[in-house]
Backbone as JSON Lines, residues from 0, in Angstrom:
{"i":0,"aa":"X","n":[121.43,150.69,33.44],"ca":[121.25,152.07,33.04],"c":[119.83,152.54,33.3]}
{"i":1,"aa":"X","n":[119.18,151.65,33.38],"ca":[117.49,152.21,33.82],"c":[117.24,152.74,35.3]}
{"i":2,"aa":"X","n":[117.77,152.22,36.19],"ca":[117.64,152.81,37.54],"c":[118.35,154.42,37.3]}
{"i":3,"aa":"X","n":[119.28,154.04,36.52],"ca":[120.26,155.58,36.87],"c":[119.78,156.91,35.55]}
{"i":4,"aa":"X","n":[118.74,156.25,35.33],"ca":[118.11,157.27,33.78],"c":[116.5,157.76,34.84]}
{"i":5,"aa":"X","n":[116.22,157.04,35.57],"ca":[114.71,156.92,36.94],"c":[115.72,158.09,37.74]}
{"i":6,"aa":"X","n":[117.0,157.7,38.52],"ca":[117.57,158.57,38.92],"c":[117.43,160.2,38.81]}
{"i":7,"aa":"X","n":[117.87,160.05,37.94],"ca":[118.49,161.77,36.72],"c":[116.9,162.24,36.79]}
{"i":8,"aa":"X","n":[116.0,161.61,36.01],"ca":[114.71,162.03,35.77],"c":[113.99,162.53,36.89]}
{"i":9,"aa":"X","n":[113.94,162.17,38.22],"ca":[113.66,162.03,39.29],"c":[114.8,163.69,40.08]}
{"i":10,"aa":"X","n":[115.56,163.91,40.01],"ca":[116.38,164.73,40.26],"c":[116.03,166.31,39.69]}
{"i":11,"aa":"X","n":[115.81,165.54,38.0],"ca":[115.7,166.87,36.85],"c":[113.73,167.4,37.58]}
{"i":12,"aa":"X","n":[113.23,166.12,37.76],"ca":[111.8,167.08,37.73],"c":[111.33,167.25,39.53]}
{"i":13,"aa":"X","n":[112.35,167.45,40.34],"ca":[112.42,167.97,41.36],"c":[113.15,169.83,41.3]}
{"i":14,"aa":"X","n":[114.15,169.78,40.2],"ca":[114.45,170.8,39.99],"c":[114.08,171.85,39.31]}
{"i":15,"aa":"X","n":[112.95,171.3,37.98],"ca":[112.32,171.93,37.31],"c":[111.16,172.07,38.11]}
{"i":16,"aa":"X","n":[110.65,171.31,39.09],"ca":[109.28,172.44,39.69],"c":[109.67,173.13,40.78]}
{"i":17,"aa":"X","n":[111.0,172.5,41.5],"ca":[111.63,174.19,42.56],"c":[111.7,175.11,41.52]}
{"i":18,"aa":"X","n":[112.08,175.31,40.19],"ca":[112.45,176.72,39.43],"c":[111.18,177.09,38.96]}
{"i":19,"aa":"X","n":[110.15,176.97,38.82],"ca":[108.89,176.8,38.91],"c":[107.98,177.32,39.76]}
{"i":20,"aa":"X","n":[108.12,176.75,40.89],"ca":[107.6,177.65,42.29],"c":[108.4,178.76,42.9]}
{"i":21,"aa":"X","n":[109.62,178.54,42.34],"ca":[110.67,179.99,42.79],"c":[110.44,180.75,42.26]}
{"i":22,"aa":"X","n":[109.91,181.14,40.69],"ca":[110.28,181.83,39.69],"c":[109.42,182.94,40.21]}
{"i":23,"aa":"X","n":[110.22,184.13,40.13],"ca":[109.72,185.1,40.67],"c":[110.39,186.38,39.75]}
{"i":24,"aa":"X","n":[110.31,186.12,37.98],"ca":[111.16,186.93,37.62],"c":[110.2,187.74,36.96]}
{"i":25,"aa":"X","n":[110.27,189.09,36.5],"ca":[110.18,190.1,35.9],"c":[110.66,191.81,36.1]}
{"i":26,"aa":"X","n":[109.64,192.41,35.8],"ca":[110.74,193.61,35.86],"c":[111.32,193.59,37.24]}
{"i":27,"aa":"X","n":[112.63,193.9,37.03],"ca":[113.8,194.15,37.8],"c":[114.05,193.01,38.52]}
{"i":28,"aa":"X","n":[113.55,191.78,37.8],"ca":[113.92,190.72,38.96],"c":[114.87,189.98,38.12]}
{"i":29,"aa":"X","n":[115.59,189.06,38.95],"ca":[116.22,187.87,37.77],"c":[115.49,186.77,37.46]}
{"i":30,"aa":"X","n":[115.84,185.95,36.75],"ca":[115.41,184.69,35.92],"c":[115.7,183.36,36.76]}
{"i":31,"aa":"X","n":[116.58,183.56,37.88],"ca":[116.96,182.87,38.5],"c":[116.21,181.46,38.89]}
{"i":32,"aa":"X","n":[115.16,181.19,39.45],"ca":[114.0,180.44,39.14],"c":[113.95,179.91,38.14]}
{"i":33,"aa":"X","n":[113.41,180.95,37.09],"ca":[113.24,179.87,35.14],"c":[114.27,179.64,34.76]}
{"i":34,"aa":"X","n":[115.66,179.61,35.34],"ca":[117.07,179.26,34.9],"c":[117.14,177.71,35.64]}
{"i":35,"aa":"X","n":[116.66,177.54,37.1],"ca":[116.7,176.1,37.22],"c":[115.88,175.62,36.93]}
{"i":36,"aa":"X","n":[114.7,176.58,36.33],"ca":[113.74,175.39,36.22],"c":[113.73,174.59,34.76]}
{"i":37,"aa":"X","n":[114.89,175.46,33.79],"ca":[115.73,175.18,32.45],"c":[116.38,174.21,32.51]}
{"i":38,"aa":"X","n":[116.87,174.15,33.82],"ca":[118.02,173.02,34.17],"c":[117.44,171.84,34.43]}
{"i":39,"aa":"X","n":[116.37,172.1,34.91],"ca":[115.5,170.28,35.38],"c":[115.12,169.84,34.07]}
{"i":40,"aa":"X","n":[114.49,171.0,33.38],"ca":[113.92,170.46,32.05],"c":[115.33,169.5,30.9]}
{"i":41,"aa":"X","n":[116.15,170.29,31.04],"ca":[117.35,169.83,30.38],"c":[117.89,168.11,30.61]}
{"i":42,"aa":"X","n":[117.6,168.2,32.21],"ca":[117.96,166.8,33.03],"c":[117.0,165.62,32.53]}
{"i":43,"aa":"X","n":[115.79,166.33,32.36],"ca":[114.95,165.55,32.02],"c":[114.96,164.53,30.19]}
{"i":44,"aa":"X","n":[115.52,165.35,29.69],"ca":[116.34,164.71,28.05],"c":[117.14,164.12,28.43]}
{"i":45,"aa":"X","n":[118.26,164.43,29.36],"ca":[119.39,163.42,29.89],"c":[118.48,162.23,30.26]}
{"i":46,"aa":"X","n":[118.1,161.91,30.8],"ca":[117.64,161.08,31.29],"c":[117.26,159.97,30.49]}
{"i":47,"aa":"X","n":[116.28,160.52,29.3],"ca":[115.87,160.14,28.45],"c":[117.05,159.39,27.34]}
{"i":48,"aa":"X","n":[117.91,160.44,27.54],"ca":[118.96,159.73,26.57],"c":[119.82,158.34,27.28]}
{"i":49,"aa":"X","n":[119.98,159.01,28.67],"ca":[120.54,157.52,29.33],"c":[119.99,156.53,29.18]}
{"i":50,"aa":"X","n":[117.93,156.39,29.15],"ca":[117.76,155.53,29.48],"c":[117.91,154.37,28.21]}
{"i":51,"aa":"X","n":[118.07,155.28,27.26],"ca":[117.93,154.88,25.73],"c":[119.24,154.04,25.66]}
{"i":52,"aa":"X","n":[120.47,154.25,26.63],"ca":[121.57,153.6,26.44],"c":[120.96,152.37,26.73]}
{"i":53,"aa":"X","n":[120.22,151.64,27.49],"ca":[120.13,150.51,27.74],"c":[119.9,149.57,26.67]}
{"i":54,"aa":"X","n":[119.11,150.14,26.03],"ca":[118.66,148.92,24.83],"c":[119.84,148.9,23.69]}
């Protein structure tokens, strides 16, 4: 479970700094950007929780 918790983590904080460098939201724009970059952050607890399955 540790390679595949390195995995996820590795995935989540590739996605949270594309939503990051995308984020291009305010007036009249969307969130679209800080929405994945919500999603990496999110991946990034997954991860955390997988890796916790191991022990």
């Amino acid at each position: 479970m540790g390679i595949l918790s390195i995995i996820i983590a590795f995935v989540a904080a590739l996605l949270a700094l594309y939503g990051i460098i995308t984020d291009d939201s305010g007036a009249g724009n969307g969130g679209k950007g800080a929405g994945i970059a919500a999603i990496g952050i999110v991946g990034l607890f997954a991860s955390v929780f997988v890796g916790s399955l191991a022990h």
